[in-house]
N, C-alpha and C positions, 0 to 999 in steps of 0.2 A: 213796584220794586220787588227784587226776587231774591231771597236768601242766597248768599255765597256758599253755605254749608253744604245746603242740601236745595237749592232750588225754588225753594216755597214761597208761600205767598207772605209777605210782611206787611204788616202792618203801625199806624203810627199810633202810639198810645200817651199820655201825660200822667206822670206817676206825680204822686203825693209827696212831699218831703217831712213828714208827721212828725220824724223824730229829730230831724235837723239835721242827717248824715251826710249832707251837702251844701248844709250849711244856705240853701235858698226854698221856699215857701212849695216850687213844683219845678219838675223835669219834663222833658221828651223825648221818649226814646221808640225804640223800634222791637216790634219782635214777633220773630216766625210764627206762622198757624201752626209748620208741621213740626219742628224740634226743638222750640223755646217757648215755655209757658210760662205768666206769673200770675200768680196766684191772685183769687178775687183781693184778700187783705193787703199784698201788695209787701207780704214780708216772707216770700219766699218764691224762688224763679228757678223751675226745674229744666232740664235739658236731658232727652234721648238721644242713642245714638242711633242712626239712620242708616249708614254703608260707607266703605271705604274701599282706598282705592290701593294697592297694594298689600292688600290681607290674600293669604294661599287661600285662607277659607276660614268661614264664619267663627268655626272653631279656632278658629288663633286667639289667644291674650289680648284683650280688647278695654278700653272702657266702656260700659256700656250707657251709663247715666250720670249724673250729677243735678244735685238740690243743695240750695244756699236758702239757710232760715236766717235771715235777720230779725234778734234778739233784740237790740238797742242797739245807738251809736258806739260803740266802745269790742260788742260781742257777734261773732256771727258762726252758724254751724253751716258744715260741711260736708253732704254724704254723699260719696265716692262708690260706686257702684263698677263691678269690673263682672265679664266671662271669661273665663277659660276652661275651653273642651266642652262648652253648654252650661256648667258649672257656675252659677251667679254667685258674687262675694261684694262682700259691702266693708266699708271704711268709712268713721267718724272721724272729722276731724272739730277744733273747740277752736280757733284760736282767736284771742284778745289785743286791743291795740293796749301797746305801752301806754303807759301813763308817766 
């Protein structure tokens, strides 16, 4: 099977459900060699960005990454990584579920 994103090789992995955030014991899910990693602990799943199709050039306003830390069932962090003009900039985000 070949990633839609960018091509790559996927693969099938079985994730843990340690904290219960789905509410069942294990998952299975898929994910690219080249632009979606997770992490050995399995509480955090990063993603590059690779190339696109409609940028004039490298240099245009881009996201370039994003990383998702899962905290617990309830909390999860958010880093938003963008370029522009070569220029790397990063965004945290916090958000919580209702209670």
């Amino acid at each position: 099977m070949t990633c839609h994103r960018c091509g790559g090789l996927m693969l099938a992995e079985q994730y843990d459900d340690l904290h219960d955030y789905m509410r069942q014991a294990e998952s299975l899910g898929w994910r690219c060699v080249n632009c979606g990693a997770v992490a050995p602990d399995g509480k955090s799943i990063s993603f590059a960005f690779l190339d696109a199709t409609n940028m004039k050039s490298p240099d245009d306003p881009h996201i370039s990454r994003v990383r998702f830390d899962l905290q617990d069932k309830n909390h999860v962090t958010q880093v938003w990584g963008w370029s522009d003009k070569g220029k790397e900039m990063e965004l945290t985000l916090k958000p919580e579920r209702a209670k």
